[in-house]
N, C-alpha and C positions, 0 to 999 in steps of 0.2 A: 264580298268574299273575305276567308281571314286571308290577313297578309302571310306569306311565306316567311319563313325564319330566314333571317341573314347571318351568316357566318362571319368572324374575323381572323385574321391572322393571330392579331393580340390576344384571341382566348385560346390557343395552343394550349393543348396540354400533353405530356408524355401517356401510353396508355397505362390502365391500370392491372391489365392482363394483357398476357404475349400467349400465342401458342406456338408449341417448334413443328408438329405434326397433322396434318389434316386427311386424310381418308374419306372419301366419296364413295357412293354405290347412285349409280343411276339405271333405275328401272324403266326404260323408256317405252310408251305403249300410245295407240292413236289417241284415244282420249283423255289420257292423265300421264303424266312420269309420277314417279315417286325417288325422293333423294333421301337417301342416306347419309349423314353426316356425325366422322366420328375425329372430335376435335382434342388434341393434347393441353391445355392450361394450364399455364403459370402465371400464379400472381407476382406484378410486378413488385423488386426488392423496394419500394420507399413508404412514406410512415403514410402516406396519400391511399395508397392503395387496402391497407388495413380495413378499412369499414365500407367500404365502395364495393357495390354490387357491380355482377358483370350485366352489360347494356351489349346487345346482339339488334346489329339491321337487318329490318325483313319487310320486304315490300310487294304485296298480291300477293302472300303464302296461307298454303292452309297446313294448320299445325298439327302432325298426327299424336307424335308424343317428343318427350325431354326425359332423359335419363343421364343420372351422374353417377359417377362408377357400377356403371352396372344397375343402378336403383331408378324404376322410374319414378318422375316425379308427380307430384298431384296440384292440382288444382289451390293453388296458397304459396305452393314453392316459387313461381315463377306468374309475372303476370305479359300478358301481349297486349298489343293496342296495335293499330295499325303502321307503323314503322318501326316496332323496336319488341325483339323476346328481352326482361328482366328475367334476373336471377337475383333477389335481394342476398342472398347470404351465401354464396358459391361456397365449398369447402377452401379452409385456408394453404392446404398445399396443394402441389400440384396435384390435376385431378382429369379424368376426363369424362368429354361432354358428349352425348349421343341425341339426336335431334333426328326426325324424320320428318317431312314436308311433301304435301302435295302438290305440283305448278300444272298447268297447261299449256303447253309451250304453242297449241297449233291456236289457239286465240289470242298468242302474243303480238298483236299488230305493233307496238314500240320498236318493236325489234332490238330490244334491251334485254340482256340476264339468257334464258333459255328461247328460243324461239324456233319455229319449224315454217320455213317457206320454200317454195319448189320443192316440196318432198321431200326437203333434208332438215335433220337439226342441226342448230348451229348455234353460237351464245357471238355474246358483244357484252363484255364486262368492265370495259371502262367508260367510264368513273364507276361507277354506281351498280354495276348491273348486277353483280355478283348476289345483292340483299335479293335477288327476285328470282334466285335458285333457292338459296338455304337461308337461315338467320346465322350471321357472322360477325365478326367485326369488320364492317366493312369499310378497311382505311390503308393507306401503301404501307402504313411504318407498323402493319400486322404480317412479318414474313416468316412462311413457314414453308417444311417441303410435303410434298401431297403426292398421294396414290389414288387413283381414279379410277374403276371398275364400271364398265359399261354394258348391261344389256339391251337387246334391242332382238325384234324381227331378223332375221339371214337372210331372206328375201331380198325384204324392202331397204334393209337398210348393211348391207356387205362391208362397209367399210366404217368402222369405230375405232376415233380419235380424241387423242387430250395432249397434255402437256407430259412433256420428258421423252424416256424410253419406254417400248412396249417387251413388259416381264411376263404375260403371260396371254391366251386364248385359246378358245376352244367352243365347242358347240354343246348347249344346255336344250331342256324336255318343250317343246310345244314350237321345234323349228328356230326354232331361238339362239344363239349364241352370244359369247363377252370377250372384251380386251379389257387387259390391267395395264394400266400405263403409270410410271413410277419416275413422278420429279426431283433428281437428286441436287438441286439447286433451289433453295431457299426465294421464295418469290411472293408478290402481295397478292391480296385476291381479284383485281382488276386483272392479273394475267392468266386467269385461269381459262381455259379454252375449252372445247368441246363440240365434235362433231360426228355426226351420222348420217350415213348414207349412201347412192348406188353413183359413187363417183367410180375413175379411173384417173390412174396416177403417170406423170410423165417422170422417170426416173434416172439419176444420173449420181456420180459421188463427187468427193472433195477430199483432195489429200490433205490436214493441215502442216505446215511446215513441220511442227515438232513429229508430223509422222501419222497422225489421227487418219483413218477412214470414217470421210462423214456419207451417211445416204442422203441425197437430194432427192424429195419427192412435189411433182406440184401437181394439186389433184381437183380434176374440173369431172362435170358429165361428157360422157364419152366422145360427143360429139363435138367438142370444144380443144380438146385435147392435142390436136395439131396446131394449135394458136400458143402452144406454152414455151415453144423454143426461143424464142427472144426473153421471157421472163428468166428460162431457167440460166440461159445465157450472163444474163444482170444479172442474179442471185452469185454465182459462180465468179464474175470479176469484182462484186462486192466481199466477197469476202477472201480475196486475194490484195484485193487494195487495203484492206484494212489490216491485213499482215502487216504489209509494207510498209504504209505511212503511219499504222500507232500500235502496230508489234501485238494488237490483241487476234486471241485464235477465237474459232468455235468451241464451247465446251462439249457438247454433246454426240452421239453417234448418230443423231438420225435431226435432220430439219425439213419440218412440213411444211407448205404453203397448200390453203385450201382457196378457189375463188367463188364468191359465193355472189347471183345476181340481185338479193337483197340486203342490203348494209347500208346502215347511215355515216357512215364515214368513210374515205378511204382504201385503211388499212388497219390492221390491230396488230401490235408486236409479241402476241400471249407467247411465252418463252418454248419456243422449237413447235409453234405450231401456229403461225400468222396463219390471220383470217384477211383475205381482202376482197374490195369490192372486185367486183369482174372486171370491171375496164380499165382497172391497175393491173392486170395479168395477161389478158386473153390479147395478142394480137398479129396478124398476116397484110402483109404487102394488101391486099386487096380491100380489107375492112379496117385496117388501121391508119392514121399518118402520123407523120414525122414528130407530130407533137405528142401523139400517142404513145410513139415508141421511148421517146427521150420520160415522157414522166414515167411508164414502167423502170424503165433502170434506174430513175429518181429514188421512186416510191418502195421496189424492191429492195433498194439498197438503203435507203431510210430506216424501214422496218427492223431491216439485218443489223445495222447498228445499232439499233437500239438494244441489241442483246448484252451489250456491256454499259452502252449511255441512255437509260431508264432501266432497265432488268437487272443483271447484276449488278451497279448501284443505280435507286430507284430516289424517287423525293420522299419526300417528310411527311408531306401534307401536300392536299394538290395547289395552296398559295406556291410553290415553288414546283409547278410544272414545267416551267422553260427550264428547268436542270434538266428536265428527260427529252425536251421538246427543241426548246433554243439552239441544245448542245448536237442535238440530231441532225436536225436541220441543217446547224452548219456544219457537220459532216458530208450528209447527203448533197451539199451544195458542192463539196471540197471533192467528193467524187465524182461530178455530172462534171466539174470544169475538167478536170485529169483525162475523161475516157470523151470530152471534146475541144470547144476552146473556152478558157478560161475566161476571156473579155467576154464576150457573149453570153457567157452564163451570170457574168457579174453582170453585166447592163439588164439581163431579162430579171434578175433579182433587186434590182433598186428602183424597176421599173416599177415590178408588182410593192412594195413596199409604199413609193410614194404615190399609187394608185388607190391602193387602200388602207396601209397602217397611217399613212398620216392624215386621211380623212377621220380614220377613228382617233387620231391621238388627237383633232380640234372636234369633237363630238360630246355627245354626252356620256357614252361608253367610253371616254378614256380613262386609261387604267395601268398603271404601272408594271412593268414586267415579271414584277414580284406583287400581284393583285393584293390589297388589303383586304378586301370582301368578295362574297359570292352568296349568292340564292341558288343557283346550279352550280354544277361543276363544269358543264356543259357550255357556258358560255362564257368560261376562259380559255374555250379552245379559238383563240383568236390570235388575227395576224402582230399582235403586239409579243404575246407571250412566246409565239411560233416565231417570225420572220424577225422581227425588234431583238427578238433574244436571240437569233442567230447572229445579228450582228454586234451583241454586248459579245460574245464569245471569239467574234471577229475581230473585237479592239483587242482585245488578251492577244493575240496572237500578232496584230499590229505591234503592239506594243512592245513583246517579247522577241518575234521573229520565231520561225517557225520550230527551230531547236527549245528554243525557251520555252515555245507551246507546248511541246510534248513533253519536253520533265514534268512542266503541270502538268499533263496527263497522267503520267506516269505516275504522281505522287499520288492525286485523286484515285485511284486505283488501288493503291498500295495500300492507302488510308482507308477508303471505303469499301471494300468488295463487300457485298453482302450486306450493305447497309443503306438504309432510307435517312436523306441526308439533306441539309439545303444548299441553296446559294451560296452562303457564304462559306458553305464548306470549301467549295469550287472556285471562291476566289480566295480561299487561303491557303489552297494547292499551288495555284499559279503562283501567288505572291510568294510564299516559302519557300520553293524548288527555284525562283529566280532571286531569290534576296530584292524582290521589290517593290518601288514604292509606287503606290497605288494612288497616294492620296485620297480623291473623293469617287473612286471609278464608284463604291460601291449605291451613290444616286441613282447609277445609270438604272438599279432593280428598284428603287422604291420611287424616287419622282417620277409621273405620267407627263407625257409633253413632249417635240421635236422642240429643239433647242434652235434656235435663230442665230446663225455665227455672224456678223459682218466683220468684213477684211475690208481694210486700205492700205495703201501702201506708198512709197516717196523713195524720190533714188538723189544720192546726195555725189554730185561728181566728181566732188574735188579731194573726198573724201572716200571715194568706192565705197561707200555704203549703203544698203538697199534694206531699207526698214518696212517690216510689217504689223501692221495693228489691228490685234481681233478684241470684240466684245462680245459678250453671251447675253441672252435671255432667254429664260423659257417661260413658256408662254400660260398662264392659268388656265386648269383643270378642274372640273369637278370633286371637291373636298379640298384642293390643294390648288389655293389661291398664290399662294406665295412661295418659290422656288429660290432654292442656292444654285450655285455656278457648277457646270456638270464639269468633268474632267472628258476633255476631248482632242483624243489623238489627230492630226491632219496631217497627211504625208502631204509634202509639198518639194516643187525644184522648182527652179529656174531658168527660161530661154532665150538664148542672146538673140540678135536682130535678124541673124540666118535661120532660126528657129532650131539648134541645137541646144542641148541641156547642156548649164553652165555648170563648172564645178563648186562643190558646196563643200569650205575647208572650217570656217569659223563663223559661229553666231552667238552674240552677247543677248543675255535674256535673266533681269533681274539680279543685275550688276556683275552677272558672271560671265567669262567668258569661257564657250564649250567647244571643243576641237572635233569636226565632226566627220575628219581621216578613218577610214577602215584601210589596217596594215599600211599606215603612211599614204592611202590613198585615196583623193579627195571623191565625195560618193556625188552621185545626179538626184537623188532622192532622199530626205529625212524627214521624219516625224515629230513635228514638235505639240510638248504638252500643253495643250491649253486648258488652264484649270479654276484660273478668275473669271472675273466679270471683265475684266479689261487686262490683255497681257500686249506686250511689244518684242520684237525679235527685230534684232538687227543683224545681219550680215554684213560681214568685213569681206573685202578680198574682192570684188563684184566690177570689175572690168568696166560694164557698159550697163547702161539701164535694161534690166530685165522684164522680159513681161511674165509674171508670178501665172506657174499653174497649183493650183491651190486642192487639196482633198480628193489628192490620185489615189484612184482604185476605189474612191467612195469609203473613206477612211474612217468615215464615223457616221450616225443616224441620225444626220441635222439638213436643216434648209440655209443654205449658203449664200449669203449675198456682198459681192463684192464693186469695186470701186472701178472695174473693169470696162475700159471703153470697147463698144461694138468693134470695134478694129481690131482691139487685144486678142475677143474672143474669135472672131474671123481669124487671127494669125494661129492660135491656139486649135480648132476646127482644122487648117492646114499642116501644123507641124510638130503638136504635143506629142511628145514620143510614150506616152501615157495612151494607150487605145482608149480607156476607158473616157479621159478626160477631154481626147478627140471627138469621140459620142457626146460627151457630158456639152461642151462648146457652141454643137451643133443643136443640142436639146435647147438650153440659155437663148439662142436665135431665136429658136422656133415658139418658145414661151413667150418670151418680148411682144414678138411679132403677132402669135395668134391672141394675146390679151390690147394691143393694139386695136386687130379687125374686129375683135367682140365690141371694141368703145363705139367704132366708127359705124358697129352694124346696128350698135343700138342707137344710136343718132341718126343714124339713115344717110347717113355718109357711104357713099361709092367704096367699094373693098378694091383694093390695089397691093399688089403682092411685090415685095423688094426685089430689085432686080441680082441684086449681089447674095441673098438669100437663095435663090433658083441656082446662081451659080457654082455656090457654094455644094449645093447638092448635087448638081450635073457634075460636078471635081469630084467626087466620092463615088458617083454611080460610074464612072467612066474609068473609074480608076484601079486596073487587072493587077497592081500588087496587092491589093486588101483582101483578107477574109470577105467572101461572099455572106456571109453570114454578119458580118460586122456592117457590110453596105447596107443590109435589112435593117438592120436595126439604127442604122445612121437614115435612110427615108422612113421611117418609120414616125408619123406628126406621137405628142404627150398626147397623152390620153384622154379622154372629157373629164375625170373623173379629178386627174392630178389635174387639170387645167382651173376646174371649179374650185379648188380645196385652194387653189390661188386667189380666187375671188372673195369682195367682200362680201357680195350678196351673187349665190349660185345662180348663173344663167345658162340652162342647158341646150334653148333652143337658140342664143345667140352661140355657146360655144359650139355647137351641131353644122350652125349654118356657115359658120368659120373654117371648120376642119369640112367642112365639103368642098366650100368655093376654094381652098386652099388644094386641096385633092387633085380637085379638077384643073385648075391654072397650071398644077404643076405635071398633067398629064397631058396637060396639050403643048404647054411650051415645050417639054421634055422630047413629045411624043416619040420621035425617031430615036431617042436613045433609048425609050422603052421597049420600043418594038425590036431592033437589034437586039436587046438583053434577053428577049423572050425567045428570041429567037438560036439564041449564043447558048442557050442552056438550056436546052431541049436533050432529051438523053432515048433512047429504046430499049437502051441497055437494063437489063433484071433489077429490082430491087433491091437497093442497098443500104441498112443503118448503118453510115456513119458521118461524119462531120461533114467531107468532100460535098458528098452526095446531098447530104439535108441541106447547105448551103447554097448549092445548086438550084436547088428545087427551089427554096426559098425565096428567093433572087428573080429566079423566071416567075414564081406564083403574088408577089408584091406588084414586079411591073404588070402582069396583066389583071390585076385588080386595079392599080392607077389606070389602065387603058380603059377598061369597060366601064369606068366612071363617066366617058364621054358620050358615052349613047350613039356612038357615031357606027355607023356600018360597019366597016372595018374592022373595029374593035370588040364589035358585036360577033361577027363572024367568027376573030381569032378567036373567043370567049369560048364559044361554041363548040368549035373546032378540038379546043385542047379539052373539052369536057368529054366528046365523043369519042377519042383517041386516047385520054387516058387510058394507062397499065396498072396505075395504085389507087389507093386512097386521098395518097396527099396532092396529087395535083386533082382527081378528076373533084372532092371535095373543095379544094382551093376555086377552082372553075364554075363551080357550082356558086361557093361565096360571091364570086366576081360578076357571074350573072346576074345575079338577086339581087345586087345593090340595087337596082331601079325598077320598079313596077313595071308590068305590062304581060305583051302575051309569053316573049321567051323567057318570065322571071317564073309565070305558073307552069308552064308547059315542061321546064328542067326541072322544078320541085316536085309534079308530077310524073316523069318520069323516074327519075330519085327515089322514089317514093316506093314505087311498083317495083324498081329491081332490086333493092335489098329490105323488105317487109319483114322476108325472116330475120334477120338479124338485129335483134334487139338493142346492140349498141351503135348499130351505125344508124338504126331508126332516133334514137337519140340525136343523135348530133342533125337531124332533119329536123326535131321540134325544137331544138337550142337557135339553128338558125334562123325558122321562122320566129320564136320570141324574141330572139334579139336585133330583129328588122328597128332602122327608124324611119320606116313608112310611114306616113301621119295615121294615126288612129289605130295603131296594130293592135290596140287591146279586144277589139271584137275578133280580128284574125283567131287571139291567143284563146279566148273563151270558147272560140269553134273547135280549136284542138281542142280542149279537155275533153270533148268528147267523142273523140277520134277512139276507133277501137284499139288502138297499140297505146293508149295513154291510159296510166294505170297509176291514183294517187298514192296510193299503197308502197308504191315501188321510188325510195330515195333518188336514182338516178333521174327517171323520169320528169320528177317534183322539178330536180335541180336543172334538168334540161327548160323545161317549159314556165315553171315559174320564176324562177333562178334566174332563165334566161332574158325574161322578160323585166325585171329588176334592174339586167347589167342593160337597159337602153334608158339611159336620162331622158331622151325627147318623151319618149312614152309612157314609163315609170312616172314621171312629175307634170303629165297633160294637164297643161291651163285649168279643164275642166273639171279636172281632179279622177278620172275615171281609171285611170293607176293605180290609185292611192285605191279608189273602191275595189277593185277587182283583187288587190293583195288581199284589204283587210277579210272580205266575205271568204277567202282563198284559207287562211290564217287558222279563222275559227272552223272552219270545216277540218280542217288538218291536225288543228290541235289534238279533237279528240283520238284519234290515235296514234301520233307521233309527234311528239312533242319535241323532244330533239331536234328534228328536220325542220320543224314550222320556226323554232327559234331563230335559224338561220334565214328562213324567209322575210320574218317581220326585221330584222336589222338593215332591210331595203330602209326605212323608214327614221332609222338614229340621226342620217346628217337630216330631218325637216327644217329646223330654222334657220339651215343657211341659205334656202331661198326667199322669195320677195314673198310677201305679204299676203296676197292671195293663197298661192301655193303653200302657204306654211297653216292657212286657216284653215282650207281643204284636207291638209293632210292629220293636225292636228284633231279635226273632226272622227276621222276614222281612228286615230288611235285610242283617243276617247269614248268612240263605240265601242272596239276591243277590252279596252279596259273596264266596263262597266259588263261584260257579258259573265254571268257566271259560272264557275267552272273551270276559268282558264288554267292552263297548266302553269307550275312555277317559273318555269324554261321562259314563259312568253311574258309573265308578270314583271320578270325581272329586267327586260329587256323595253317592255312599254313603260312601265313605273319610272325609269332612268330616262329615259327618252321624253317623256310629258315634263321630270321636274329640271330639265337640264335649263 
């Protein structure tokens, strides 16, 4: 096959033409649209642009005609090939361009550019999609404002959407009628939106502070449309929060949300007219849980920010997506902790980061925050550039503290509205509105890598002083063997022998000595900069020997390892007045201890569970001052995934059989305090989102998932019990989990029943094929090949895909079987999928990036099938670029 073209950072160039205006006409009909496109141009002022033709992206179009002021053009004027309309000699001033194009949106299986599924059209324009409506320039730093005219059927299709306000509609000859919709905000073509169809809208306003009436609309099939009150709820406090905490309003009169049940991602933030998937939107006590409701509000309020961080200022180039992405994220994150608790939403965010961005950052897809390359655009939508770069935006604000964060806000804004801009823009906000020094922060966007901190530390008595010593490394990367020293904020205090935080008045660090009083008053917590390869901090003033809690609040995106005796951490686990570093304490235990049982399981050495470890957990579960939600996440064992990315060579069936026997030990010695807890937080009372509650719930549905890990009667029964008598989703689903952990007759008898009473419901039929994929019952790969051909299983359909194949990826026993039959069943999966959704399959094969960090076998097997993938012709770029990285890593 030829290789796909690979992009770089370093060939940036400015464009050679801008346009300020774009006008649409969409003729929409069953089996063809025709688009209308009538473009403004300007050639750009530099001596580059002079002799440069204009280059237009177009991908699956058929070209009807090209006309330039009014003239059409002929056959010589202009040439096409399969991605690109030329115009060798465009007119030298400004001029404009008239372009008409035939698509077919109802054969668009990508679900890319224009598409029609369920009966509706709908588009998805980012990155790329835009070329596969019209030929355009199709790149962010092309912003213009657009007018949109839509015909369509009246019937079939009642409701016609785009982007802005609606200036005009009316009904046209053969049943037909149009909306003009009119964006008065300048925006790239990745946010152009569009839809049609026999939806129905749940509708509500928004005052904004300076006095604006906004309409809220969220618009599903009619039948759906009693599930939008928690969405429109979220929409509604995001954008009151974002008053408050960074002073930005809505610009517009009117914000849509459309839910659409086919979409490869998500959600889309197209400016005053989000596209999301359904199961971002839709949800009721009876077919949602708790985890559904919280990422609605997430997701909703992600989106909605995005209207000032990606939309009104946008990136450059998509090398500096995490300005739109990073910066969002950690928004979105900054809102989820406010409307619950902020520890919990921190731990469930370092959770997923060292679950999977630090798998990717020791892989062959690692990749800087600020990517050098790409062959898609599509597959830098990753946990590095997403969640990594939420937390580069989280050192800013470490850094500064949270006033300092928002002058940088504030400046970024003031600097850029309306403009496509990069990283470093963003950090020359920060730095200029706080007069400061950054030093090397700006590594954190271009080196790829978790950086390895070790600490040590010595307490000198005669002298009260208590000295700390970190050193850096980061670890090699693909292209980037060799790394400088990153600059790495750590908030850190100190606990005397009672486990009180010590005061922290003076610390000497490179010959200086820094006074580290707020208003004459000594603080429990400072940030010191680490920004060599080897720095030291001494503290003066240090009464007693401290035991150092180190990188409170998860203060930077490193793997930490300190000098820490098991006792320290046990003291710390008991008394760090840092919740997070309380969790973090307990985590360090549990890591020790389960890479311990992995050694001795693979020696065949007896598994034996610490007994002051069990204890340490019974003190947490026992203990009614804690966030119940904080107890969850403190029993809560590492995951396989960050467990493995610890190992030298990946062992999933030794880590499997560790976190079982661990499971279970601690569900029998516990047993009675599980069962009182299940019992303590049992509620009849209505349905309720919010923290109290989800905690609750949480708490009761952990212990009786440790209880039914025991196969014992009893606990079989409660299992049972609480699935039959569930009122919501979240427990009778929870019950259902707890069931299934172990084969037999009550594991099929509850999934079939399951099964039978919510069929209609296509997302909670989902979360039925996620569970059975994600079984580590031995051999669940023929289970998973029986669903594919289950009649509610439909490849066509993203969610689906990600329920059942997706699903089956996230189980290491099964995904990585001995036999290799994981490894077969992806790749065969792969190429069937490529050919119509390339996007989604990309996401599939990156099951496959970490292969060589298992043993030898496994990495022959899997290697095997990448190498059949990679010799198949045809494959899409999306998969090229993802197996190509992966074989030469």
């Amino acid at each position: 096959m030829d290789v796909p073209k690979e992009y770089f950072l370093k060939d940036y160039k400015k464009p050679s033409y801008y346009c300020d205006t774009v006008e649409l006409k969409f003729v929409l009909n069953e089996d063809k649209t025709h688009v209308y496109s009538k473009i403004s141009v300007i050639r750009a002022d530099n001596e580059a642009s002079a002799s440069s033709p204009l280059v237009l992206d177009g991908s699956d179009l058929k070209l009807i005609s090209v006309d330039v002021n009014g003239k059409q053009l002929n056959e010589g004027d202009f040439y096409v090939d399969s991605c690109h309309l030329t115009l060798p000699s465009p007119p030298t001033g400004k001029f404009t361009l008239e372009i008409v194009t035939e698509i077919y949106p109802q054969d668009n299986v990508s679900l890319e550019g224009l598409y029609k599924s369920s009966g509706n059209f709908s588009t998805q324009c980012e990155a790329e999609g835009f070329r596969k409506i019209t030929f355009f320039q199709d790149r962010p730093d092309i912003m213009a404002k657009y007018t949109v005219r839509v015909e369509a059927d009246k019937t079939k299709y009642p409701v016609l959407l785009s982007n802005g306000n609606l200036i005009g509609q009316g009904d046209i000859e053969g049943g037909r009628h149009f909306a003009v919709w009119e964006d008065p905000i300048k925006k790239p073509s990745y946010l152009f939106a569009l839809v049609a169809g026999r939806l129905e809208s749940r509708d509500d306003t928004f005052v904004t502070r300076s006095g604006r009436k906004v309409t809220l609309r969220i618009y599903t099939p009619s039948e759906d449309l009693p599930k939008t009150t928690h969405a429109m709820h979220s929409l509604k406090a995001a954008m009151k929060w974002d008053e408050d905490v960074f002073g930005l309003e809505y610009d517009l009169d009117l914000y849509n949300i459309v839910a659409v049940p086919d979409f490869n991602m998500g959600a889309m933030e197209n400016k005053s007219l989000n596209i999301f998937n359904s199961k971002l939107v839709l949800a009721s006590p009876e077919t949602a849980t708790d985890a559904d409701y919280a990422a609605i509000l997430s997701v909703i309020g992600h989106e909605y920010f995005h209207n000032w961080t990606g939309n009104r200022v946008t990136c450059r180039d998509w090398f500096q997506l995490s300005l739109n992405e990073g910066l969002t994220v950690f928004r979105d994150q900054e809102f989820s902790s406010d409307m619950g608790s902020r520890t919990v939403k921190r731990i469930a965010d370092v959770s997923k980061l060292r679950n999977y961005q630090y798998a990717e950052d020791s892989g062959p897809m690692a990749h800087p925050v600020k990517p050098h390359s790409y062959i898609k655009i599509e597959t830098l939508c990753t946990v590095t550039v997403y969640e990594k770069g939420a937390e580069v935006v989280r050192m800013y604000k470490t850094l500064l503290g949270s006033q300092g964060f928002r002058k940088g806000m504030d400046l970024y804004f003031e600097r850029h509205d309306g403009q496509a801009v990069t990283c470093e823009d963003f950090y020359a906000a920060m730095k200029d509105a706080n007069n400061a020094d950054f030093a090397n922060f700006l590594l954190w966007y271009s080196q790829a890598g978790t950086p390895v901190v070790k600490a040590t530390s010595s307490y000198d008595a005669e002298k009260h002083t208590f000295t700390l010593k970190f050193s850096q490394e980061v670890p090699p990367t693909p292209g980037q063997p060799v790394k400088e020293p990153m600059f790495i904020p750590v908030a850190m205090g100190l606990l005397d022998s009672h486990g009180n935080d010590m005061p922290l008045s003076l610390v000497s660090h490179d010959g200086k000595l820094e006074t580290l009083t707020v208003g004459g008053q000594a603080v429990h917590t400072t940030v010191l900069r680490v920004t060599k390869k080897e720095e030291e901090f001494v503290f003066s003033e240090v009464s007693e020997k401290p035991v150092p809690s180190l990188l409170r609040g998860f203060s930077a995106p490193v793997r930490l390892e300190s000098d820490l005796s098991d006792n320290d951490i046990f003291f710390l686990l008991a008394h760090d007045s840092d919740e997070f570093n309380r969790w973090e304490a307990g985590q360090i235990l549990a890591r020790k201890l389960m890479l311990s049982l992995v050694a001795h399981f693979q020696q065949n050495k007896p598994l034996l569970l610490n007994p002051k470890f069990v204890q340490g957990l019974k003190t947490i579960l026992c203990d009614n001052t804690l966030d119940k939600e904080f107890i969850v996440k403190a029993m809560t064992l590492p995951g396989v995934g960050e467990m493995m990315d610890m190992m030298e060579v990946a062992d999933p069936d030794a880590v499997h059989a560790v976190r079982t026997f661990i499971r279970k030990e601690l569900a029998l010695q516990l047993k009675t305090d599980f069962l009182r807890t299940v019992q303590e937080n049992k509620s009849s009372e209505q349905y309720e989102f919010n923290h109290l509650n989800m905690a609750r719930r949480a708490l009761k549905n952990i212990s009786l998932a440790y209880l039914a890990s025991l196969e014992d009667p009893e606990c079989t029964e409660l299992a049972l019990n609480e699935y039959k008598t569930a009122s919501n989703m979240t427990d009778e689903f929870a019950a259902l989990v707890a069931i299934t952990q172990n084969p037999g007759k009550h594991h099929d008898q509850v999934l079939a029943h399951f099964y039978n009473k919510w069929k209609h419901d296509f997302l909670v039929v989902n979360k039925w094929f996620a569970l059975q994929a994600m079984s580590d019952v031995p051999g669940n790969v023929e289970n998973v090949m029986k669903l594919l051909d289950h009649p509610a299983f439909d490849l066509r359909n993203p969610n689906k895909v990600y329920s059942l194949i997706g699903g089956f990826c996230a189980s290491p026993v099964n995904f990585h079987a001995k036999d290799g039959s994981g490894y077969k069943f992806l790749a065969d999966l792969v190429l069937q999928l490529d050919k119509t959704n390339p996007q989604v399959t990309s996401r599939m094969v990156s099951a496959f990036s970490g292969w060589r960090r298992y043993d030898e076998t496994r990495q022959k097997l899997a290697k095997a099938q990448l190498e059949m993938i990679m010799s198949t012709n045809g494959i899409s770029a999306n998969v090229f670029e993802i197996v190509s990285k992966s074989l030469a890593a």
